[in-house]
N, CA and C atoms as an extended XYZ file, in Angstrom:
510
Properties=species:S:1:pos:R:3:atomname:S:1:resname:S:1:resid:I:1 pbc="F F F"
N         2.245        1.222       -8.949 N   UNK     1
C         3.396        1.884       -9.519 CA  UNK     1
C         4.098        1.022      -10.559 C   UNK     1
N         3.555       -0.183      -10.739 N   UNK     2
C         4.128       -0.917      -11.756 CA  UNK     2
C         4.466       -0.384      -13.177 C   UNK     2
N         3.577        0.430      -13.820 N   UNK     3
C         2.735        0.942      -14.640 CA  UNK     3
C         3.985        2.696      -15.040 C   UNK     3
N         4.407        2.788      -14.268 N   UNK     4
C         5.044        3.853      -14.559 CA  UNK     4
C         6.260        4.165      -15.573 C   UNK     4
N         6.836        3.420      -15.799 N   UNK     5
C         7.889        3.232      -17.191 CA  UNK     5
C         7.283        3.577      -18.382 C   UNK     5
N         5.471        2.830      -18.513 N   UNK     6
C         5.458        2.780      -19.674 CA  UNK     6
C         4.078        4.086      -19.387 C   UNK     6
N         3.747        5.020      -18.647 N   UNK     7
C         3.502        5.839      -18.201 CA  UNK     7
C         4.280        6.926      -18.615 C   UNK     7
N         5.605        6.952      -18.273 N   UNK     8
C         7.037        7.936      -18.953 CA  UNK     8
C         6.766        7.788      -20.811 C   UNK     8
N         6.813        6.624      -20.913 N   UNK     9
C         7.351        6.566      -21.944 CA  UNK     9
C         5.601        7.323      -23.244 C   UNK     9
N         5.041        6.710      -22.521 N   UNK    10
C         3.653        7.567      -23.409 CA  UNK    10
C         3.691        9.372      -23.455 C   UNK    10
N         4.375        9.885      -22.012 N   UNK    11
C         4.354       11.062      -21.859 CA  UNK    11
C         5.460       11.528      -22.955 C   UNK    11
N         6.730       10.358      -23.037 N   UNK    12
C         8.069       10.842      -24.263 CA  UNK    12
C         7.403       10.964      -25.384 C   UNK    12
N         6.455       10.160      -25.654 N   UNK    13
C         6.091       10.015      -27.150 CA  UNK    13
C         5.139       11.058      -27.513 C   UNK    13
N         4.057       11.294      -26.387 N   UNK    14
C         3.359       12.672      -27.269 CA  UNK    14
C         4.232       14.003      -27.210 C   UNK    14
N         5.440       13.706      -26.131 N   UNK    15
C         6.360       15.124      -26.277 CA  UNK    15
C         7.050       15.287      -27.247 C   UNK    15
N         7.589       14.211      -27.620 N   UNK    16
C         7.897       13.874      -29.102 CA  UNK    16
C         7.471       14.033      -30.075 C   UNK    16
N         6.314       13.963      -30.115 N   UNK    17
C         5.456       13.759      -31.746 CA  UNK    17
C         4.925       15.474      -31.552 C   UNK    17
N         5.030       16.642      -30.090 N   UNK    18
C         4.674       17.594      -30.448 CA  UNK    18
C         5.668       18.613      -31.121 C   UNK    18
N         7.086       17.786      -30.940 N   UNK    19
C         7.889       18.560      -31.272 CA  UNK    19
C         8.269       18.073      -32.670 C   UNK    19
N         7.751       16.694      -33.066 N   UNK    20
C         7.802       16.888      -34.904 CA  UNK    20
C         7.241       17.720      -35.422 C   UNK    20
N         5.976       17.932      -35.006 N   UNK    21
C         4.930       19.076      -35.612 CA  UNK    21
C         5.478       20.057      -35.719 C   UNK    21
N         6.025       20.520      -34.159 N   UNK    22
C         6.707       22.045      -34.190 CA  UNK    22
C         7.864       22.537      -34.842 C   UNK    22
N         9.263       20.887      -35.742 N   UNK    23
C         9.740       20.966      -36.949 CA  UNK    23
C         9.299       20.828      -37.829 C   UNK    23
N         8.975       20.748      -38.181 N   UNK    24
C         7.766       20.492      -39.585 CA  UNK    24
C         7.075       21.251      -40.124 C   UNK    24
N         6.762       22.406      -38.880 N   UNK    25
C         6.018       23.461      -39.732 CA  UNK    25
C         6.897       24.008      -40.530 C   UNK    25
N         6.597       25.145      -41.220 N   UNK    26
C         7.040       26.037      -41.875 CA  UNK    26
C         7.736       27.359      -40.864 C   UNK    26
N         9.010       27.085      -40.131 N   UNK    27
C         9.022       28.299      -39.335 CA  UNK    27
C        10.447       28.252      -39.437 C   UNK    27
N        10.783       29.451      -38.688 N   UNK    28
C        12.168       29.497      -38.571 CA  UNK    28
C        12.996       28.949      -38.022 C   UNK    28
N        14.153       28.714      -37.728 N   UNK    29
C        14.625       27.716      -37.216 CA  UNK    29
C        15.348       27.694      -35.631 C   UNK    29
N        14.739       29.272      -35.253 N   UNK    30
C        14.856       29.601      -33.525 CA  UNK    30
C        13.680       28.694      -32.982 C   UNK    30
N        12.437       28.695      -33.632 N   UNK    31
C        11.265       27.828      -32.709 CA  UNK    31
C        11.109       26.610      -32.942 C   UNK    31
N        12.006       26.027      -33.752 N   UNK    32
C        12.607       24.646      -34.002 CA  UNK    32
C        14.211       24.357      -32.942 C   UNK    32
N        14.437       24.877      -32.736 N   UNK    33
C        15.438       24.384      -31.835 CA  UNK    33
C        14.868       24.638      -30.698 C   UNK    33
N        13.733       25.694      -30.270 N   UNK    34
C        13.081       25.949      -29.265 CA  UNK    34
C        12.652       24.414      -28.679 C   UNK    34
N        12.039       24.061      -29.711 N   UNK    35
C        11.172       23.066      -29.444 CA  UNK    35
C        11.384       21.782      -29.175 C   UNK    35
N        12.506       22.036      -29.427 N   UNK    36
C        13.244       20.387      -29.089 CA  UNK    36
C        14.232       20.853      -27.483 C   UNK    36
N        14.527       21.727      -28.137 N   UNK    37
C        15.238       22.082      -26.223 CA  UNK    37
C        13.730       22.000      -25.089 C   UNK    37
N        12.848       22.409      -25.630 N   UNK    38
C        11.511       21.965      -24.445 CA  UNK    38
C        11.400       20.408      -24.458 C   UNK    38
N        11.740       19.585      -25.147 N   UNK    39
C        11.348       18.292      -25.209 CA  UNK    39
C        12.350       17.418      -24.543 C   UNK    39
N        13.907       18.091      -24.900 N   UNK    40
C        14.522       17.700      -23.948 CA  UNK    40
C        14.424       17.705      -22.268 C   UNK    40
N        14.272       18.625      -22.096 N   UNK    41
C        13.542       19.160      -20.303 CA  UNK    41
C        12.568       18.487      -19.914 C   UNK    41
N        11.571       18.405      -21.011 N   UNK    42
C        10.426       18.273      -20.462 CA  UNK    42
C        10.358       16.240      -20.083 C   UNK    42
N        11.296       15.381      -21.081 N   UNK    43
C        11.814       14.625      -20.629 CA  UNK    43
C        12.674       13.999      -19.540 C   UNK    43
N        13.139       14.543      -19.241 N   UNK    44
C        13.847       14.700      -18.119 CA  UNK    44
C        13.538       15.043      -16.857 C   UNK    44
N        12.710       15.943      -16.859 N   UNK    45
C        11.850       16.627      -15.632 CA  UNK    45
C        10.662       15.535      -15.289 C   UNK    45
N        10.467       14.873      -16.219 N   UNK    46
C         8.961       14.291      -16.114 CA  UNK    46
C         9.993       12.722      -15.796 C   UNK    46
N        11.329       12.543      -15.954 N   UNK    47
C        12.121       10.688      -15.597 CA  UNK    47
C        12.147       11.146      -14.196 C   UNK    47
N        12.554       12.880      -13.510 N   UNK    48
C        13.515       12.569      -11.852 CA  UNK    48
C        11.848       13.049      -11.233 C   UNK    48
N        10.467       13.230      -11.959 N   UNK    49
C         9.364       13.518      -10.955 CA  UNK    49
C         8.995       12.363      -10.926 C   UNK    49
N         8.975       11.509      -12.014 N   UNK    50
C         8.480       10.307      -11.479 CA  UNK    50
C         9.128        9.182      -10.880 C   UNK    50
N        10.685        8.977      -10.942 N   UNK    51
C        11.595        8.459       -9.635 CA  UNK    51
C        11.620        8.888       -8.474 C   UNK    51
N        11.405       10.380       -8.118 N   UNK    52
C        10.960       10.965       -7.129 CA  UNK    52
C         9.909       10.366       -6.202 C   UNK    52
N         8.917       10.091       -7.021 N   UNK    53
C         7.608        9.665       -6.458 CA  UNK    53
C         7.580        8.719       -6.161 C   UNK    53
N         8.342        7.438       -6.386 N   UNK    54
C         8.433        6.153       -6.069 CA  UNK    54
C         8.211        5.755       -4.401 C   UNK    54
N         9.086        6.799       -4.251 N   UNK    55
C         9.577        6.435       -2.603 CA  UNK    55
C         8.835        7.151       -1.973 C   UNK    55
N         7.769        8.191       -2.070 N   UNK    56
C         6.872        9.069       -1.148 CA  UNK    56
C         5.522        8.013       -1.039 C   UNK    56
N         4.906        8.123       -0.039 N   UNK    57
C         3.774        7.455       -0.063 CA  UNK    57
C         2.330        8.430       -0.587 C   UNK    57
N         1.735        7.288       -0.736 N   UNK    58
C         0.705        7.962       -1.240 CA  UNK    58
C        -1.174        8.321       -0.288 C   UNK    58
N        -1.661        9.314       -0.364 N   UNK    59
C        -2.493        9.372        0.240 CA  UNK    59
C        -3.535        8.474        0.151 C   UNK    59
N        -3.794        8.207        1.737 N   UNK    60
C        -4.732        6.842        2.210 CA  UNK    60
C        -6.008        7.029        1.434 C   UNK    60
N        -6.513        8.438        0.624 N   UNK    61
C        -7.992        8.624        0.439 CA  UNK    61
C        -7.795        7.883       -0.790 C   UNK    61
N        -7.290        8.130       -1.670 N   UNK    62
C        -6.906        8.083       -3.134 CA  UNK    62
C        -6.562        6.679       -3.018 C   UNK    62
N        -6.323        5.849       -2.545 N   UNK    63
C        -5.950        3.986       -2.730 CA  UNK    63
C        -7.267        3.280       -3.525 C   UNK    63
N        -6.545        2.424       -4.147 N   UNK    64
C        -7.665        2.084       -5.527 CA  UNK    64
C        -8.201        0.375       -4.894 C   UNK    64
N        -8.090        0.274       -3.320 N   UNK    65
C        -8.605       -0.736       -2.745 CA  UNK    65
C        -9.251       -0.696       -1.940 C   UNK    65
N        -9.972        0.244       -2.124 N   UNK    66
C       -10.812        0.465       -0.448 CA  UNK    66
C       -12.342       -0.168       -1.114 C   UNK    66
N       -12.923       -0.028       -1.778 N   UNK    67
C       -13.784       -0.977       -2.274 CA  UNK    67
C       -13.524       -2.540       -1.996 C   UNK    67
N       -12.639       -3.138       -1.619 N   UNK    68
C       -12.413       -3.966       -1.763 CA  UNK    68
C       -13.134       -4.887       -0.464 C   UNK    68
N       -13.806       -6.169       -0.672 N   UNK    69
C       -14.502       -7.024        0.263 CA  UNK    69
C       -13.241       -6.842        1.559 C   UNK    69
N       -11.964       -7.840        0.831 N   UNK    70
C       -11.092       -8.121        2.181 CA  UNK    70
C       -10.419       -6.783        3.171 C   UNK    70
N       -10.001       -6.531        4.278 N   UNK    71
C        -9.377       -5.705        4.654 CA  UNK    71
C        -7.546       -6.089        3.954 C   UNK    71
N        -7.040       -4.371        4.298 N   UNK    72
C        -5.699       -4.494        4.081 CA  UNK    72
C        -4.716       -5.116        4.974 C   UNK    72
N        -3.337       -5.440        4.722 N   UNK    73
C        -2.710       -5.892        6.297 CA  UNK    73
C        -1.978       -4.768        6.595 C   UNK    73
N        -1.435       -4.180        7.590 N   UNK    74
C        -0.693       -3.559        8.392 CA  UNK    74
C         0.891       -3.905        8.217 C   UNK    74
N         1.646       -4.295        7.247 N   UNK    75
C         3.156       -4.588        7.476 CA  UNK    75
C         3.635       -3.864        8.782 C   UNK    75
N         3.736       -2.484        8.116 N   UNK    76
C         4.841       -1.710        9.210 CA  UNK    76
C         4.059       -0.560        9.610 C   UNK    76
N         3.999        0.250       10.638 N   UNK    77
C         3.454        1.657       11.306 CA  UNK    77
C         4.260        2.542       11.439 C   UNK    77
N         4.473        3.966       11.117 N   UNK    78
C         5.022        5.172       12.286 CA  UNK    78
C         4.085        6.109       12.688 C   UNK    78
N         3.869        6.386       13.560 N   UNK    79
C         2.860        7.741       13.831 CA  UNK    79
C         3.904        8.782       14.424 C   UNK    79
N         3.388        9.990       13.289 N   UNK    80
C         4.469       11.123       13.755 CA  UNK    80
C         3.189       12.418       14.237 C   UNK    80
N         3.184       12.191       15.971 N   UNK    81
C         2.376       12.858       16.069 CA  UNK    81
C         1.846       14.252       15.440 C   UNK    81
N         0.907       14.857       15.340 N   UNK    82
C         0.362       15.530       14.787 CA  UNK    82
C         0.305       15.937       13.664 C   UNK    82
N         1.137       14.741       12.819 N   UNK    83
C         1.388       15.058       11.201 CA  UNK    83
C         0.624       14.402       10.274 C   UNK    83
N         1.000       13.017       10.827 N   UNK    84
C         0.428       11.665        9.843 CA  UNK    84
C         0.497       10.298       10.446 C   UNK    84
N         0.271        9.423       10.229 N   UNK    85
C         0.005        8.326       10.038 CA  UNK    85
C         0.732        7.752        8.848 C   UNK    85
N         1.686        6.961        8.997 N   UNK    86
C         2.761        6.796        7.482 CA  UNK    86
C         2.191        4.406        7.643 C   UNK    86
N         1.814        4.249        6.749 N   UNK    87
C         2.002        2.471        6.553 CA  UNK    87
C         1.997        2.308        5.393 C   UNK    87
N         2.445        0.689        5.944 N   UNK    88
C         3.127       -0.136        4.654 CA  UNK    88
C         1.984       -1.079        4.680 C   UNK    88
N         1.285       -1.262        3.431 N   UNK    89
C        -0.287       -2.569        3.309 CA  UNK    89
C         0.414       -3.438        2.619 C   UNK    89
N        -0.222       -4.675        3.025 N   UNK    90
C         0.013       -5.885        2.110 CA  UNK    90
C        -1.515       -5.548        1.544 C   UNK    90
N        -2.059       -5.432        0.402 N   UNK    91
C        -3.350       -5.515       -0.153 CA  UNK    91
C        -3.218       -6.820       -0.827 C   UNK    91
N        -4.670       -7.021       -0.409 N   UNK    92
C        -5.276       -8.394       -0.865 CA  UNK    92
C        -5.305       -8.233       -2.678 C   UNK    92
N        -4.596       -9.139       -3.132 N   UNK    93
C        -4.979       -9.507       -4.709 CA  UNK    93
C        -3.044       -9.005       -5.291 C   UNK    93
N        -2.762       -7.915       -4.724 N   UNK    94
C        -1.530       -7.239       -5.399 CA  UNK    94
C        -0.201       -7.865       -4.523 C   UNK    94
N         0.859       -8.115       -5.729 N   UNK    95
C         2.189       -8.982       -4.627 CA  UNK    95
C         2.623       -7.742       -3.874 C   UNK    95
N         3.174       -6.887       -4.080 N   UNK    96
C         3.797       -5.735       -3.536 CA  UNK    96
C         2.975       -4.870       -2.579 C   UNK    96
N         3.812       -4.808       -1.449 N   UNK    97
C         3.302       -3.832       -0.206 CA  UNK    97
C         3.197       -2.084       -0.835 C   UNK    97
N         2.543       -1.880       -0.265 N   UNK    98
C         2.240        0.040       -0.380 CA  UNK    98
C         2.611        0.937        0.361 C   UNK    98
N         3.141        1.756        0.234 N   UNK    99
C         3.167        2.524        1.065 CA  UNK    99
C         2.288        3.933        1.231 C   UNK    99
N         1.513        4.322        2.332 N   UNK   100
C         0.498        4.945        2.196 CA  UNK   100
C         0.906        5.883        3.352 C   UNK   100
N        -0.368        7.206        3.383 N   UNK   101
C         0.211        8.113        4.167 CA  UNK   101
C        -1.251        8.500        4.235 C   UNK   101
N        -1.865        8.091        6.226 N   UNK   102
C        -2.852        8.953        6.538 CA  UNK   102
C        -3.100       10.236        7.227 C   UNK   102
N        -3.896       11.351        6.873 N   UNK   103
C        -4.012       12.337        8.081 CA  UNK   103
C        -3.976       11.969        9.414 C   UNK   103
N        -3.695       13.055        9.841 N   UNK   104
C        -3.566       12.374       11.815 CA  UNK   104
C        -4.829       12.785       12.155 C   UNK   104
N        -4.926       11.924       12.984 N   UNK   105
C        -6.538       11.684       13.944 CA  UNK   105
C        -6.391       10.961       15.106 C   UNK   105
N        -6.501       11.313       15.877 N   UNK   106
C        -5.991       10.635       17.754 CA  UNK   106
C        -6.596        9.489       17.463 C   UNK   106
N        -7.658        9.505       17.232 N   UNK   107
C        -8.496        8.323       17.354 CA  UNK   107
C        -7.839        6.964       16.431 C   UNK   107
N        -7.746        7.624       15.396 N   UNK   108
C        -7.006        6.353       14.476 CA  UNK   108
C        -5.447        5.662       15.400 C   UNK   108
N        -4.915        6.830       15.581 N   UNK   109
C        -3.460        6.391       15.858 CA  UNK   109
C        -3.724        5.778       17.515 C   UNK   109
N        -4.906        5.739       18.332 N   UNK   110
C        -4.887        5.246       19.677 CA  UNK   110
C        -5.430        3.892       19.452 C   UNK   110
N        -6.285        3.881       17.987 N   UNK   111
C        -6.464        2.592       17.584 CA  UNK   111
C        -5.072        1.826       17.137 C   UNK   111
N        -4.502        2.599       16.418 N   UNK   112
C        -3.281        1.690       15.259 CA  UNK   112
C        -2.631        1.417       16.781 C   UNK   112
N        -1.974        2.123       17.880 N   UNK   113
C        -1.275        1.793       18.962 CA  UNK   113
C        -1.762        0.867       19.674 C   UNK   113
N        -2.690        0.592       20.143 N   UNK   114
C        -3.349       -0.418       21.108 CA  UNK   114
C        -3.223       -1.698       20.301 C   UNK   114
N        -3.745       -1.726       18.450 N   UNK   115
C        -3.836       -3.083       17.897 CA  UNK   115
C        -2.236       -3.247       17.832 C   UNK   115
N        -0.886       -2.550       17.435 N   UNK   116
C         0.300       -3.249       17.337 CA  UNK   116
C         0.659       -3.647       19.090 C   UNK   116
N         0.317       -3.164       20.385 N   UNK   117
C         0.446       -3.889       21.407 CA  UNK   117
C        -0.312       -5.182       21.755 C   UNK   117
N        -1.370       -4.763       21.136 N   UNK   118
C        -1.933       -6.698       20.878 CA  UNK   118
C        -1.178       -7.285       20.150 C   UNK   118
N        -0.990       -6.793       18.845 N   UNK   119
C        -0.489       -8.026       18.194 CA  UNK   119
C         0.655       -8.481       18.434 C   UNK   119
N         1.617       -7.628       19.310 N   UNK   120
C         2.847       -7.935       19.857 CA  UNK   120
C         3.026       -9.390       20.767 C   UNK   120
N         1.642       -8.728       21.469 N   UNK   121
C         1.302       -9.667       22.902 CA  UNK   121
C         0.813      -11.339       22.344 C   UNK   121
N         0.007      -11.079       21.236 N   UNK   122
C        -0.543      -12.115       20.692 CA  UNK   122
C        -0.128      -13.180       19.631 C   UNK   122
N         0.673      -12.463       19.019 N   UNK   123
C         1.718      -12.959       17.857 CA  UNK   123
C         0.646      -12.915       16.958 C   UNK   123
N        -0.221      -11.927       16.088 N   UNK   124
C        -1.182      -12.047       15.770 CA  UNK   124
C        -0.815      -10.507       14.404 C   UNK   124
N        -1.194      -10.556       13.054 N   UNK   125
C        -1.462       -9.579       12.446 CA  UNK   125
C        -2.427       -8.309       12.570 C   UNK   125
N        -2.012       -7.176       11.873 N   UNK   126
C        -2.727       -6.132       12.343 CA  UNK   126
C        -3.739       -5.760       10.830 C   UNK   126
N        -4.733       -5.912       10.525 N   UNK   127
C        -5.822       -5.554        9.496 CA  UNK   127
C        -6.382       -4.165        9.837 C   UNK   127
N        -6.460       -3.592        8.359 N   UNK   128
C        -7.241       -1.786        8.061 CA  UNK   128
C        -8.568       -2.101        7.531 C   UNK   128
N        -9.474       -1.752        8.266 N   UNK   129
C       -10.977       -1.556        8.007 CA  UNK   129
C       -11.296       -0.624        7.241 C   UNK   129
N       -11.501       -0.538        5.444 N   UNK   130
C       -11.454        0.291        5.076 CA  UNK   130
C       -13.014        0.692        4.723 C   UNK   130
N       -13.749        0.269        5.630 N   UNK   131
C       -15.295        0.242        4.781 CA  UNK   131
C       -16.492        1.771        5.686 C   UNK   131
N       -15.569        2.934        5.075 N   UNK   132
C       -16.529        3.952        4.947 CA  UNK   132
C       -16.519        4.703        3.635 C   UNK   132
N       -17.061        5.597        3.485 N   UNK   133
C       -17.556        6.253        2.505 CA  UNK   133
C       -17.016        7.624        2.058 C   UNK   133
N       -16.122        7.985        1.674 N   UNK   134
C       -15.199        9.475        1.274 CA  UNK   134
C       -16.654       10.731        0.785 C   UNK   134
N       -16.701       11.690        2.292 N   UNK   135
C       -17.402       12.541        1.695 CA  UNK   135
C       -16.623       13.714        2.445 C   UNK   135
N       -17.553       15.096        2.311 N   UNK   136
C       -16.772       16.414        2.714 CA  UNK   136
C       -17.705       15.959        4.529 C   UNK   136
N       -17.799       15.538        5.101 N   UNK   137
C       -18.425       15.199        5.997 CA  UNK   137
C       -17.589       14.818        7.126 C   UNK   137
N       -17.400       15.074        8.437 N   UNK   138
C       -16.789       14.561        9.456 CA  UNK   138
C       -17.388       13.156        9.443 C   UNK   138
N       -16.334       12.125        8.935 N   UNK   139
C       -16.633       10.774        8.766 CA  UNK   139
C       -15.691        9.419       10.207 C   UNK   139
N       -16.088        8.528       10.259 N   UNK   140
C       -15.166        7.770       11.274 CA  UNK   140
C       -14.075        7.213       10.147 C   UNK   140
N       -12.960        7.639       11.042 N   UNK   141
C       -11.885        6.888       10.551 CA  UNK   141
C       -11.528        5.719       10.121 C   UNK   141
N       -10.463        5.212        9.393 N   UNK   142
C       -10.571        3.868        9.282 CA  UNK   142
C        -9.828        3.324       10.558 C   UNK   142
N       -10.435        2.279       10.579 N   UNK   143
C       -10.261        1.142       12.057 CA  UNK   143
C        -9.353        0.363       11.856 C   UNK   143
N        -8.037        0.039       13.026 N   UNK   144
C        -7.205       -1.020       12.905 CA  UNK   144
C        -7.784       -2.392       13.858 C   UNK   144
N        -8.061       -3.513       13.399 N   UNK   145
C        -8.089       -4.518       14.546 CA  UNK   145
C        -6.935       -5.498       13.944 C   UNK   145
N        -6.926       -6.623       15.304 N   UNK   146
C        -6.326       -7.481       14.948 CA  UNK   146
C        -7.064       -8.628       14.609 C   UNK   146
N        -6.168      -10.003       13.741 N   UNK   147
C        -7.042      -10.811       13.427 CA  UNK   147
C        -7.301      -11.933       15.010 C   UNK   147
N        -7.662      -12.522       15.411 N   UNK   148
C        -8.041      -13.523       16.012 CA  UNK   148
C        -7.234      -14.762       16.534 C   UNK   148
N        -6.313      -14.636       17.524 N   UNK   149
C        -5.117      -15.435       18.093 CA  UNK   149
C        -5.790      -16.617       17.330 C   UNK   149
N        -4.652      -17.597       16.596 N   UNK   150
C        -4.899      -18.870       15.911 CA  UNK   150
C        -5.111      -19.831       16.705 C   UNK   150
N        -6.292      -20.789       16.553 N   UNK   151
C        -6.315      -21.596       17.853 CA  UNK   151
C        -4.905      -23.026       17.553 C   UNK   151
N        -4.765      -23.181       18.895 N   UNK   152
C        -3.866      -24.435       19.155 CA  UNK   152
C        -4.388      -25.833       18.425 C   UNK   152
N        -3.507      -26.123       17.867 N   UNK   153
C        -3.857      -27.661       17.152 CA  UNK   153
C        -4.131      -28.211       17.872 C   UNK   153
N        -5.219      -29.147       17.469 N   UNK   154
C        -5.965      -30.568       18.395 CA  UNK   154
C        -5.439      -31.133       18.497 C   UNK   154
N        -4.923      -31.850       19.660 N   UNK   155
C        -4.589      -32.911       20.556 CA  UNK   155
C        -5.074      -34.267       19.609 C   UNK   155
N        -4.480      -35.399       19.178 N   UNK   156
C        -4.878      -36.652       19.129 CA  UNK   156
C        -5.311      -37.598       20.206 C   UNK   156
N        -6.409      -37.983       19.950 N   UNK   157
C        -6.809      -38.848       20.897 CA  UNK   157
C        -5.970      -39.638       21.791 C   UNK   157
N        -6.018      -39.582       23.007 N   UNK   158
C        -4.976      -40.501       23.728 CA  UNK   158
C        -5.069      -42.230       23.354 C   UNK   158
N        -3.913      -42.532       23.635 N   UNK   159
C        -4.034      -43.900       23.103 CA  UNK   159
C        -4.273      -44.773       23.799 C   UNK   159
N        -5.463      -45.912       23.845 N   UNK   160
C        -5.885      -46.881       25.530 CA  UNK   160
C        -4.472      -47.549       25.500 C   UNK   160
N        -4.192      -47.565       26.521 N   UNK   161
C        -3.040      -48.616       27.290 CA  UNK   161
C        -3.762      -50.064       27.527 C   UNK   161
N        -3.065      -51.140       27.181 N   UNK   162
C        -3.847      -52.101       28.156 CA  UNK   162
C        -2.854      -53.050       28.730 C   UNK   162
N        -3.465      -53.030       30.223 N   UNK   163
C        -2.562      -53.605       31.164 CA  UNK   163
C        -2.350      -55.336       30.883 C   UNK   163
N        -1.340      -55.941       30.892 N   UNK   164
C        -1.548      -57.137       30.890 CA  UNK   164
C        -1.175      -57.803       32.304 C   UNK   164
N        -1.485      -58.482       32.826 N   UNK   165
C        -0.770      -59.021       33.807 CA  UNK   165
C        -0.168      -60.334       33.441 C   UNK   165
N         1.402      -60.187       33.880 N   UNK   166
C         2.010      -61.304       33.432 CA  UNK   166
C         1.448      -62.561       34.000 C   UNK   166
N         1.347      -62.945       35.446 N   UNK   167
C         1.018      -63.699       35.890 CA  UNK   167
C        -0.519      -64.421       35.668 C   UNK   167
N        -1.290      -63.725       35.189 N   UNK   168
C        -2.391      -63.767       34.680 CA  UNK   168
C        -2.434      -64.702       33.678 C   UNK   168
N        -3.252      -65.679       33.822 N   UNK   169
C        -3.062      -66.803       32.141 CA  UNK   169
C        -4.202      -66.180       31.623 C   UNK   169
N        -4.805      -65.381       31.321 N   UNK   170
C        -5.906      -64.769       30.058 CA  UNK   170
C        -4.523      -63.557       29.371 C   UNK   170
């Protein structure tokens, strides 16, 4: 969504440049004011759809990282039964979290539930397995696991003690 300002602003400019044309012709001057009152709207309509959109998430199929080697992270979860699946990804490579929105599927959400009670239990992150294949096909869902409790730092070698005995002349 970075990309969207100058997204607006390409959409102002060909709305713009259609409504020079449409002064410019040779016409009267009702489809010249026409035409700029559409350009006004059509500006405007196209600044509050795309502020609009900021804050809705976007569908899990359509994410431009699922190709991607690494899995996604899991920030935040809601599952609203029988609706969706709503998360927030940290994706690998991009600073900014996503917000995404999957179909509901028991299976996914008994997965996403079981991995945030591990990771609760474990102090451990929650990763999205995004590695299937988008067809019209009853396909497996994507998979939540967690990563792998961090092991405990190594111990330094204990240190030899050595006894002296006072009385001892060595």
């Amino acid at each position: 969504m970075e990309n969207v300002p100058i997204l607006y602003l390409l959409q102002t400019f060909l709305a713009g440049l259609l409504v020079v044309i449409a002064i410019w012709s040779r016409r009267k001057i009702g489809p010249r004011i026409a035409a700029v009152t559409v350009l006004l709207a059509l500006v405007l309509v196209g600044y509050f759809s795309l502020v609009n959109l900021l804050g809705r998430p976007q569908p899990l199929e359509y994410a431009s990282f699922k190709n991607s080697k690494e899995d996604a992270t899991v920030i935040a979860a809601s599952i609203d039964e029988g609706s969706a699946i709503y998360l927030w990804l940290r994706i690998p490579g991009i600073n900014q979290p996503h917000y995404y929105r999957m179909d509901w599927d028991h299976k996914a959400a008994t997965s996403l539930k079981r991995a945030i009670d591990q990771s609760l239990r474990n102090n451990t992150s929650i990763q999205l397995d995004l590695e299937y294949e988008p067809s019209l096909e009853n396909r497996q869902m994507p998979q939540f696991y967690n990563l792998p409790q961090p092991s405990l730092p190594t111990k330094p070698p204990p240190e030899v003690l050595e006894y002296r005995n006072p009385d001892s002349p060595i």
